[in-house]
Every structure is written in C-alpha cells, then in structure tokens.
N, C-alpha and C positions, 0 to 999 in steps of 0.2 A: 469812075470805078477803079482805073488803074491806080491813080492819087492816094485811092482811099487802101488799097494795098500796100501801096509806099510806104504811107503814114500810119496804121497798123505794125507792119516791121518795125518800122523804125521806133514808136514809140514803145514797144516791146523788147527792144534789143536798150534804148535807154534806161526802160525801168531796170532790165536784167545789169546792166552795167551799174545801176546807182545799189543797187541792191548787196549786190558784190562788193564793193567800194565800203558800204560803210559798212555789211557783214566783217572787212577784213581791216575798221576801224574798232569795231566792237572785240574783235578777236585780238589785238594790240593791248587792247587794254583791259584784255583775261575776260572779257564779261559776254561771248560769243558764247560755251560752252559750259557745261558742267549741268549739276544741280541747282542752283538758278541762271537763268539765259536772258541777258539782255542785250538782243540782237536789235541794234539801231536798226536796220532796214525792215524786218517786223513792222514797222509803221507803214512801209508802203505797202502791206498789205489791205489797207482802205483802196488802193485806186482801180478796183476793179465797177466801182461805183461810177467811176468815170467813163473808163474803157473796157472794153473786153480785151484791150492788146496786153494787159496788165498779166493775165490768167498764163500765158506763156510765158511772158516777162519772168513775174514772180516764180515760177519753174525753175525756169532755168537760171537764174540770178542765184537760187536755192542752191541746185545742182551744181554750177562753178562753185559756188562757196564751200558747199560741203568737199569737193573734191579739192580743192585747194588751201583749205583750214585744217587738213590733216584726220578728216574724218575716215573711222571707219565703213566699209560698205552696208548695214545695215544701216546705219547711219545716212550716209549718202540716201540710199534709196528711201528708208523711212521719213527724214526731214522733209526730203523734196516732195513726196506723194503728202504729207501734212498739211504741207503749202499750195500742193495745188488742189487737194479737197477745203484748204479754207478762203481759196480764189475764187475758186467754183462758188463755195457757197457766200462769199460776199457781190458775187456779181449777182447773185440770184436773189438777195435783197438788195439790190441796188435803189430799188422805190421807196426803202423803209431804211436810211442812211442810217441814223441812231442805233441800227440794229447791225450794221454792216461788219463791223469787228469780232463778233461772238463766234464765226466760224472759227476763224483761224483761230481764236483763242481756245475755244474746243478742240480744234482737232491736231492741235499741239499736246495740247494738256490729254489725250485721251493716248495718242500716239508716240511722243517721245519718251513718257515715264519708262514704256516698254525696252526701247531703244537703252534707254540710260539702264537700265536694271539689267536687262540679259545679255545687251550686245557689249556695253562697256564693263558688266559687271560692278557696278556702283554698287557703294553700302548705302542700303538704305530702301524703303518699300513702295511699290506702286502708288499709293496714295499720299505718301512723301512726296513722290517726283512728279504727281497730279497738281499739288498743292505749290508747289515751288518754281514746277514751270508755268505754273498758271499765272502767278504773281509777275513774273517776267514777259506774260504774253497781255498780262493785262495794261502792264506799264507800257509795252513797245504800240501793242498794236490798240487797246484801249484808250488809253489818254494823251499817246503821240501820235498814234494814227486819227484819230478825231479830229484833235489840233491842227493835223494834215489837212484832213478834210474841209476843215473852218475856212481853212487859206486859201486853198484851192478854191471853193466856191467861189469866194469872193473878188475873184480873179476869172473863172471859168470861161466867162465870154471872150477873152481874150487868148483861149488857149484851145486851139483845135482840136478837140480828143479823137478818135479814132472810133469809130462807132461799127 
C-alpha cells in the first residue's frame, strides 16, 4: 500500500517534470504559444490510459509551464483546468485507447480559443482559434500521443504504472 503511494507520487511528479521540460522546449522554439500551439508535451497527455498518477502529473506540469512561460493568469488557470478536464477524461476512456486523445483535444480547442481572444486579445475569431488550436492539439496529442501510446504498450510489462 505504502509502495503503491511512493510510486503514484513519483510517477506524477515525473510526468509533471517531463511535461515542463519539453513545454519549455516547444516555447524555445516559438511553437509553445500563440494561435497555433504546438506543445511537445501534449502528447503525454495519453498516459492517463496507463496511470491515474498521470491526471495530477499533467496538472501541474501544466501549471509550472504556464507560470514559467510568461503566461498570463487567465491563462495559467484556463490552460491548466483544459488539461486536467482532458486527463480526466482520457483516464475515463482508458478501456477504449483509440479514443483516448479526443478529450484533451476538445477541451483545448473549446477552452483556449477563449483564453486567446479575450485574455490575450488576439485578432482573430473563436472559431479561428477553435480551428487552429485544434490542428495543434491534433498533432501533439493525436498522432504524437498515439505513437506514445504504441510504444509504451509494447513495453508496458516492463514498467510498473501506478494503479
């Protein structure tokens, strides 16, 4: 019981570390922000298919990045609750994997357009920024995070997830 404690924190505290790490690679290379967002760590928003330690993880990996990438607090708080309503809802399809990316791409695409239009004041209209972060939530977390997935599987037995 204690173990499985240990190993819960910790694999949470990792994901939040790798998540940060390559949020503040993607922000190096201008492509963390704006009107399209391609946020490398997005992809580990699959691992809640694995663990549930993932759903804090991804939190707060969120929440450091947004505070540390020079965001705004609408920002801050709007990113992070994206993230952790599409944690939430990738662990909640965790039995149907194929399907596991849709949240977070939704609740990206439904909740940052806002963020970018009234809190940054962007030119340019909700269903612009519906359309644009979608396209970036589809690449990080759809066809990187899959690819994620692939790998991990095929490795799984070998890696103690935190249950």
């Amino acid at each position: 019981m204690k173990n499985n404690k240990v190993l819960f924190i910790s694999q949470g505290a990792i994901i939040a570390a790798l998540y940060v790490a390559l949020t503040h690679i993607s922000n190096m290379a201008g492509l963390a922000s704006g009107a399209v967002q391609i946020r490398l760590s997005e992809a580990l928003t699959i691992l809640p298919v694995f663990t549930p330690a993932a759903i804090p993880g991804l939190f707060i990996g969120c929440l450091i990045s947004n505070l540390t990438t020079g965001c705004i607090p609408w920002d801050i708080v709007g990113g992070s609750m994206a993230t952790l309503i599409g944690a939430l809802g990738t662990y909640a399809l965790r039995n149907h994997s194929y399907a596991a990316p849709v949240p977070p791409i939704l609740a990206n695409m439904i909740i940052v357009p806002f963020v970018l239009a009234y809190a940054y004041q962007f030119e340019g209209t909700i269903p612009y920024f519906m359309l644009t972060v979608g396209i970036g939530e589809v690449i990080c977390c759809g066809i990187m995070g899959m690819l994620l997935m692939t790998a991990l599987k095929r490795h799984s037995r070998s890696i103690n997830w935190a249950h």
